[in-house]
N, C-alpha and C positions, 0 to 999 in steps of 0.2 A: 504494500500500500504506500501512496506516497505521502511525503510528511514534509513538515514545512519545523524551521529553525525560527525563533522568534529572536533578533537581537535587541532588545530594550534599548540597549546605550546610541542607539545610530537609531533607530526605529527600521531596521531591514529586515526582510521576511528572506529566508535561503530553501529553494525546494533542489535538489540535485547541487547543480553547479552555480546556478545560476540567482542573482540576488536582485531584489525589488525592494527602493526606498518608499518609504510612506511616510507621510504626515501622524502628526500622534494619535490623533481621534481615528484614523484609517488603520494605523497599528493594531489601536486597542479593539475597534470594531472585528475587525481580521480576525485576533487573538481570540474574542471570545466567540465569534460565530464556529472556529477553528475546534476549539476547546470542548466544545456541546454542539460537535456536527452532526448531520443527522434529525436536528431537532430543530423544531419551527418557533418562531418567535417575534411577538407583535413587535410594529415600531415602539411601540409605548416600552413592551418593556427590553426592548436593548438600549432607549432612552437612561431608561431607570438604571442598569448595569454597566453600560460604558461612559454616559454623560453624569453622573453622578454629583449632587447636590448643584448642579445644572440644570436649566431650565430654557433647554431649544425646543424648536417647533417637529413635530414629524418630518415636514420636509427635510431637516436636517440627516435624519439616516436614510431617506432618497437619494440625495446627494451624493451622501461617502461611498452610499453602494455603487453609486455610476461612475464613482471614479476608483476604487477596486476594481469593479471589475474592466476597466479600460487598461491599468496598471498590469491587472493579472491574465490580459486575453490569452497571454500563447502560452500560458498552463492550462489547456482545453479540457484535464482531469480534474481540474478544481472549479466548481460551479457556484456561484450562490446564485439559488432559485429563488424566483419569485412566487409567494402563497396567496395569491390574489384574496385580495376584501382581509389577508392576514397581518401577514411582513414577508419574513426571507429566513430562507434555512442554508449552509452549506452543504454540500455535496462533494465526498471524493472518490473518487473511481482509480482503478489499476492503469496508470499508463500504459498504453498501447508501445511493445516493442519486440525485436528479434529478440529469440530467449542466445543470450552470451555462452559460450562458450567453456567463459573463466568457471561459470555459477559451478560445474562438475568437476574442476582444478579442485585437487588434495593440497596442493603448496598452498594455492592463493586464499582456498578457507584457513588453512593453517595461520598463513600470514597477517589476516585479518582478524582473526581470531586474536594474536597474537599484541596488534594493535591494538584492540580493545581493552584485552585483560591490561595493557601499560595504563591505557589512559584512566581503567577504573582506578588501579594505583596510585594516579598522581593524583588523581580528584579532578580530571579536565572534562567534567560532564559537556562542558562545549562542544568538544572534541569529539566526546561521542556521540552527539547528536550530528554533529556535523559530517561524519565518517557515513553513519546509518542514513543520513539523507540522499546520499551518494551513492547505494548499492544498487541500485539500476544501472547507472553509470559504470561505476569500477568493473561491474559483474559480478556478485556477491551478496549471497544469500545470508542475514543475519542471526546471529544461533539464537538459539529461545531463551535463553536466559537474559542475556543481552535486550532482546525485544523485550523481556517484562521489564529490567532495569532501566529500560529508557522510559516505559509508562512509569515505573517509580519515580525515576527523580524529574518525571513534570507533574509528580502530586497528579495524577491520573484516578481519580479513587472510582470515579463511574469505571471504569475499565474492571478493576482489581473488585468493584461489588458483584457485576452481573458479569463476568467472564468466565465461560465453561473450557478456555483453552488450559486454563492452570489446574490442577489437582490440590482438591479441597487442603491436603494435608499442607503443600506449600502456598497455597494463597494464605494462609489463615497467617503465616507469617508475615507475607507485605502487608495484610492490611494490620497486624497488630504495630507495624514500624509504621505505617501515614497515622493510625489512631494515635500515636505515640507523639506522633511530629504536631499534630492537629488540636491535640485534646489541653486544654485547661487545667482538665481535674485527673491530676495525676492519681488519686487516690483508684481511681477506675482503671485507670490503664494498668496498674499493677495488678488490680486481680483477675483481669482477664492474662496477664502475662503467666502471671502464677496458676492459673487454671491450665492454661496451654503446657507449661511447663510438667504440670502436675498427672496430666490425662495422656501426657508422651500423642500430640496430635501434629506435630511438624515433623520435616525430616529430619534424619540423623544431624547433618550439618549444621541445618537449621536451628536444631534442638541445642547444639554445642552451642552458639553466637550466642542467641537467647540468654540460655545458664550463665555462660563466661564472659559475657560484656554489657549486651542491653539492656539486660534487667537489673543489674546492678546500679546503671545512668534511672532508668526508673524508682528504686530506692532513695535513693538521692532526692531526684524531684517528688518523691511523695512525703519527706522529712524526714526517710528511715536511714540516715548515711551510714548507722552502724550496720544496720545487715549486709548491705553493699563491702565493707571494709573486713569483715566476716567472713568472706569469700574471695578477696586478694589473692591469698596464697591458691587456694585452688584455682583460679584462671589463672597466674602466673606460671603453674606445675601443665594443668594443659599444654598452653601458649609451647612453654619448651617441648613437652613429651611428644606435641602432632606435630611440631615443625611451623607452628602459624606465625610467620614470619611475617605477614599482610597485618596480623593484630597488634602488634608493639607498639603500634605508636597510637591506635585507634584505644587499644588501653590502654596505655600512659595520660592520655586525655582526660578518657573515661575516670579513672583514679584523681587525677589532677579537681578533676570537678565536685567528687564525691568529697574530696577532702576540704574544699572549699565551702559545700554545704556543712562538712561536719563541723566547720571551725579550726581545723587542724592546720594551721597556716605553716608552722615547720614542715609539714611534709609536702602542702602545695606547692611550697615554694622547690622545695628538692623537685617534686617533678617538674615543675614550672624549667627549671635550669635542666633536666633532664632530657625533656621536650623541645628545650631552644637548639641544643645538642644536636639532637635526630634530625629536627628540622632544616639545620644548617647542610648536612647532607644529604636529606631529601626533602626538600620544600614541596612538599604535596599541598595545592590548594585549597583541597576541601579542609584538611586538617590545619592549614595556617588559619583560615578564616575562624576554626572553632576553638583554636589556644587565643587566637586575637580574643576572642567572645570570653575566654577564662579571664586570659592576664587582666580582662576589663573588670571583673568582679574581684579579681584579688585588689586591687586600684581600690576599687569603692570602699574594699575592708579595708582597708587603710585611711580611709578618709580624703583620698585622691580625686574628689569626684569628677571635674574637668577634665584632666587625664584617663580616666574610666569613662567618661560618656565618649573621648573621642577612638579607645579603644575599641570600644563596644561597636563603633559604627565601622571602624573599618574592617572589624571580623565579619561585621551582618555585609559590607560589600562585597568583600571577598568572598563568601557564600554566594553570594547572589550573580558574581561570578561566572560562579562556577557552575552553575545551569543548576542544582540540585535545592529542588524547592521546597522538600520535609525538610533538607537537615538546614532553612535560613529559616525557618516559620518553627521549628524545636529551639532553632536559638531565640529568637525572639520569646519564646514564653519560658526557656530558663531565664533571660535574664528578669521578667516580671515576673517567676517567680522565688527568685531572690530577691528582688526588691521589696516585693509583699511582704515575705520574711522575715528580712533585717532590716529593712530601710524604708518600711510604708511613709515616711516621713518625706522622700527625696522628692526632688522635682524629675524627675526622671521616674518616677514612677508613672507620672501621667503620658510622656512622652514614649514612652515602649509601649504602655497599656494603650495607645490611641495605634501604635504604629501593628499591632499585632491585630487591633479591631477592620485594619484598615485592609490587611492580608486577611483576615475573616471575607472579609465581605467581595473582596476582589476573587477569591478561590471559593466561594461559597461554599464557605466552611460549616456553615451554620446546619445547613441542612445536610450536608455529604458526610458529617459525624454521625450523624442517624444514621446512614444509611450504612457507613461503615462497623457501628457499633449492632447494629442487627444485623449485619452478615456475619459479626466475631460471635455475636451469641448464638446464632442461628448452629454455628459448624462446633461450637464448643458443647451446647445441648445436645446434637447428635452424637458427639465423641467419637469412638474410635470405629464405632458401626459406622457412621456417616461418613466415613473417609474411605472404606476400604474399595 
């Protein structure tokens, strides 16, 4: 299927090779008709969704549509139709092409493959989107894992609720990581983790992550930082014993943050220096933007706050970045909810709290946790009959 790259920072849209600048309102319209394609939608309310606390006339998305689609003609596979007496839905269809050659190449999947798995490493979610927009082109068929991680980190939660390509046992994990990224009330997301946990309903792998690092960062935000700290040593003794060379530094984070909640500033700080260490020789993105989001809360314990707010903001850019939209929207509500916390006093409580309300309603979050939090109940009720 073909898929379009959203750059925010330039407003350009990249489908294969090729790139289309847009005006901002032509961006966001794009983006959201894009986002919930397939689905019809008055002018009123993509008024209400992209012109927000705006107040243009219908005419107005008349307009942007006749110049999308003038912008976008020779992508003949991306349509936005018109619902007469309604609005406009988008429409994508399979490019029409010679099937390549490369697609049945053992090197070139290898190869590709090969480029993936680096750039999930580094955190270049850009990269990967940008590679997978290309597979028509290059000639290269994208693996399945890969295709679900690209609906993860665009916070794809329609996908990941009503999709029967994944196996109950492994969806029940992505959606318990966007529930994770999405939710507020950490007190919930822990016991759904802990029921998952408890009822063995993920896969072997999956069931490892879970145990030895995610749920641990969920302790933490539910105010439990000793049970998380309680468990060190055993995700440390894994880590070594399978060789998880990818989690070193995703736990050292993880630790770094727990410790932060717990108050244990001796030991933040030792991974904080530990952290800068790793980083210095591999500057992985995803992971600088979320020690930026820590070193920001160790600042504020200190009484730094100046220095903390502008920490704070260049770990949530760096996120954002990085194409991966749970883990900028999980920082965003760790850092309110350490503010809540220790610092319901700050002025910066209101400015996170506005900026997280703000990614609510732009990812209509409000309603997509329902939907999310009754498909986790839905497979966790079933248990391990429902999966088999």
């Amino acid at each position: 299927m073909a898929q379009l790259i959203f750059d925010p920072a330039g407003y350009t849209v990249t489908e294969g090779t090729e790139s289309v600048e847009l005006l901002a309102k032509e961006f966001a319209l794009l983006q959201f008709l894009y986002e919930h394609r397939g689905q019809a939608f008055s002018r009123e309310q993509l008024l209400d969704r992209v012109w927000v606390l705006e107040y243009p006339v219908e005419r107005t998305v008349d307009d942007h549509i006749y110049r999308l689609r003038k912008k976008l003609h020779h992508w003949s596979h991306i349509r936005i139709n018109t619902i007469r007496g309604y609005g406009y839905s988008l429409i994508m269809a399979d490019p029409k092409g010679v099937d390549n050659p490369s697609m049945r190449d053992e090197e070139i999947k290898s190869a590709v493959l090969g480029l993936f798995e680096k750039y999930h490493l580094l955190g270049q979610g850009k990269s990967i989107m940008a590679l997978a927009a290309q597979h028509e082109v290059l000639g290269f068929e994208i693996d399945a894992f890969y295709r679900r991680y690209i609906r993860f980190i665009q916070a794809d939660i329609k996908w990941f609720v009503e999709t029967g390509e994944v196996h109950p046992r492994e969806r029940l994990y992505w959606l318990l990581l966007l529930y994770w990224a999405t939710a507020p009330d950490s007190a919930r997301v822990l016991g759904y983790c802990e029921a998952a946990l408890k009822q063995g309903l993920m896969t072997p792998e999956q069931h490892r992550e879970m145990e030895i690092l995610n749920i641990l960062e969920v302790y933490a935000d539910a105010g439990q930082p000793e049970k998380a700290i309680e468990r060190f040593v055993h995700t440390r003794r894994v880590v070594e014993h399978d060789g998880l060379i990818g989690f070193v530094m995703p736990v050292a984070l993880m630790e770094m943050y727990v410790h932060l909640v717990a108050g244990n500033w001796n030991e933040a700080d030792q991974t904080s220096a530990r952290l800068e260490r790793l980083l210095e020789k591999e500057p992985y993105i995803r992971e600088i933007g979320r020690f930026r989001v820590f070193k920001g809360l160790r600042l504020l314990s200190e009484g730094q706050e100046r220095e903390a707010e502008k920490c704070l903001d260049e770990g949530l850019e760096v996120l954002g970045m990085s194409l991966h939209i749970p883990l900028y929207i999980a920082a965003i509500n760790q850092i309110n909810l350490f503010l809540w916390r220790y610092y319901p006093e700050s002025p910066l409580v209101r400015k996170y709290a506005s900026l997280f309300e703000s990614v609510e309603k732009e990812h209509q979050l409000l309603t997509q946790r329902q939907d999310l939090e009754q498909s986790i109940m839905e497979i966790l009720a079933n248990g391990a009959s429902g999966i088999k």
